[in-house]
C-alpha positions in Angstrom: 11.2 36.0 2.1 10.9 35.3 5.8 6.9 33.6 5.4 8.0 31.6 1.9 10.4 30.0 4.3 8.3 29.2 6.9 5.4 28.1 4.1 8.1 25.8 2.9 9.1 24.3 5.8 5.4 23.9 7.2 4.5 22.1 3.8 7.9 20.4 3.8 6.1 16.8 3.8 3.3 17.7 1.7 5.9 19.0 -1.3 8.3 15.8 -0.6 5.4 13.7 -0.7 3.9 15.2 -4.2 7.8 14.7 -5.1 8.0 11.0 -4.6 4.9 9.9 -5.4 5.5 11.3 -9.0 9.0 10.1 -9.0 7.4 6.4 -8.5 4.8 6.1 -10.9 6.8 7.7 -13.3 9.5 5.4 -12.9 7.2 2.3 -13.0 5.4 4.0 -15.8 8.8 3.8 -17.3 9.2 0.3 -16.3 6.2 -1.0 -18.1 6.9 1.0 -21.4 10.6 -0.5 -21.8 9.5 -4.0 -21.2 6.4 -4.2 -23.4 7.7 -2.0 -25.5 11.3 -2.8 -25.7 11.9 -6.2 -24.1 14.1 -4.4 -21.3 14.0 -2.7 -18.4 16.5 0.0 -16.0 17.9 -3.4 -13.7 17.5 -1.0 -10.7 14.2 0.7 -11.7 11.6 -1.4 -9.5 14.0 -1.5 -6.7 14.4 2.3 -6.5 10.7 2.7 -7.0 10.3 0.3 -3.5 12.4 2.5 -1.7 10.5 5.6 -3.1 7.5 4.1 -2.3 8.1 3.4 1.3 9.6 7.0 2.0 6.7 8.1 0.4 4.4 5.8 2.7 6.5 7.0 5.9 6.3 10.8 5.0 2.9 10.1 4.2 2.5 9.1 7.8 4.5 12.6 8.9 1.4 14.6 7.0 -1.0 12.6 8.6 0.5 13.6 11.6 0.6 17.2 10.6 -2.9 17.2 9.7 -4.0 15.4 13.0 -5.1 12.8 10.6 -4.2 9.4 12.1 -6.7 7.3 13.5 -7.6 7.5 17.4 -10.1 6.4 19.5 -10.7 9.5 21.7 -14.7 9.0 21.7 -14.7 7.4 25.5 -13.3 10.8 26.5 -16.1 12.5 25.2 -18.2 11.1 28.6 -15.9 12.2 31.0 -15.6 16.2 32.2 -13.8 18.3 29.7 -10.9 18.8 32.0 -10.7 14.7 32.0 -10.6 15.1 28.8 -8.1 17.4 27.7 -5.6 15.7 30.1 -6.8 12.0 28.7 -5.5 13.3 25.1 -2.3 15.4 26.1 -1.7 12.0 27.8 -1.9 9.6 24.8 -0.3 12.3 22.6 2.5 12.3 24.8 2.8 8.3 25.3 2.9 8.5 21.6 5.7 11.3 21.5 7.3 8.9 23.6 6.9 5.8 21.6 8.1 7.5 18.8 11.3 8.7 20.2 12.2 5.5 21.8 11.6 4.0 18.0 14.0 6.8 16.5 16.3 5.4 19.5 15.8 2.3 18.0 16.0 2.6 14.1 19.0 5.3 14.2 21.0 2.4 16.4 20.2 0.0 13.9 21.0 1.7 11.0 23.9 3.2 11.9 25.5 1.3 14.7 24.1 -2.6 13.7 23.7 -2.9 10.3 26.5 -4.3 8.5 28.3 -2.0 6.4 28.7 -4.2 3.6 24.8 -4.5 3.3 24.0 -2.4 -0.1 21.1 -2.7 -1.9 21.1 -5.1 -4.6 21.1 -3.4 -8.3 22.4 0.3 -7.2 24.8 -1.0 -4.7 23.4 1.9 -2.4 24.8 1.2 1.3 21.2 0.2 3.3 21.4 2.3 6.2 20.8 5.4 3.6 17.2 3.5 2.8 16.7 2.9 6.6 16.9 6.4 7.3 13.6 7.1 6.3 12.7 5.3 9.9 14.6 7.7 12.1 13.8 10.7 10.1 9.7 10.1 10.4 9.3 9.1 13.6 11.2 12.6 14.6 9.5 14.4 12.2 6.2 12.9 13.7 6.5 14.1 17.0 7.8 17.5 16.2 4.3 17.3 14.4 2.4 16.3 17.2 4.2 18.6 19.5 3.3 21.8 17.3 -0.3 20.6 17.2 0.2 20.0 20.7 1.0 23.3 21.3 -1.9 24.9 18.9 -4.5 23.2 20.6 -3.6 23.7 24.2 -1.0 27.0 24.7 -2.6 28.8 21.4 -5.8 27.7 22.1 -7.0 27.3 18.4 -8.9 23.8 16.9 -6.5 21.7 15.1 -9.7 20.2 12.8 -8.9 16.4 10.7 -9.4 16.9 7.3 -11.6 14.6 6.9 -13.6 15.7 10.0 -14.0 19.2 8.3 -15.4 17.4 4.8 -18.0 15.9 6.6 -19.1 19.3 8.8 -19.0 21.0 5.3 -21.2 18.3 3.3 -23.6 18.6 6.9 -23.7 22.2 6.1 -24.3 22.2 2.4 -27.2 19.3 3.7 -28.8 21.3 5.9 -29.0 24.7 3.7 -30.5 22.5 0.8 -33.3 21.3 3.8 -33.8 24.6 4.5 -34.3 25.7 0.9 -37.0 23.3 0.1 
């Protein structure tokens, strides 16, 4: 019971993910086949798909994080000592930790202290600052993320490997054992 939970919460972003992304093609899917169908459409159909779509795109941004996936230019530290290094990227994974908290500082204050409470979206008549959440919500959920890979890398002393870095040292590997074949 105890690892299903802990499963669940690790793949938290990953399921919610999967769950929006189906929930907005299938609502524009639904979309298309009432207007060309039917003439009609749900009035608040493509807005809710927006929203979907950008929570999807923000939690999107979460599992990046989770999967050490975003983008960084760390090959300049690759030249210097690998002490240099190791404090060079606990450095800009921490100014980023930082950037992120001072935007949840930022986006929580707006949506819940600035934005007017008479803003509601325009066919659901949803107040905005439930939309806006998403903000808030990611960038914490971010840096828990980089935190915990934070931790795995450099108190637990295990390789947190990009996806997309392990693809490419797989197809090397599968390369290199069909050279060695012929």
């Amino acid at each position: 019971m105890k690892k299903t939970v802990f499963r669940v919460l690790d793949n938290l972003e990953s399921y919610l993910c999967q769950f929006l992304l189906v929930f907005f093609v299938v609502l524009l899917f639904i979309q298309i086949v009432l207007r060309n169908l039917f003439s009609g459409s749900l009035a608040w159909g493509d807005e809710l798909a927006t929203y979907a779509f950008v929570w999807f795109a923000y939690m999107g941004a979460v599992y990046a994080a989770k999967m050490s996936a975003h983008n960084r230019v760390t090959f300049q530290f690759r030249f210097f000592p690998r002490v240099v290094e190791k404090v060079c990227n606990i450095f800009t994974d921490l100014v980023w930790v930082g950037f992120n908290l001072y935007f949840v500082y930022l986006s929580y204050d707006f949506a819940f202290n600035r934005m007017n409470v008479f803003w509601k979206s325009q066919t659901m008549g949803i107040p905005m600052k439930y939309f806006y959440m998403i903000l808030p919500l990611a960038f914490l959920l971010m840096s828990i993320r980089i935190l915990q890979n934070m931790y795995v890398k450099h108190v637990m002393h295990k390789q947190v490997i990009d996806p997309e870095d392990a693809q490419i040292e797989e197809m090397k590997r599968k390369q290199n054992n069909t050279d060695n074949k012929t």
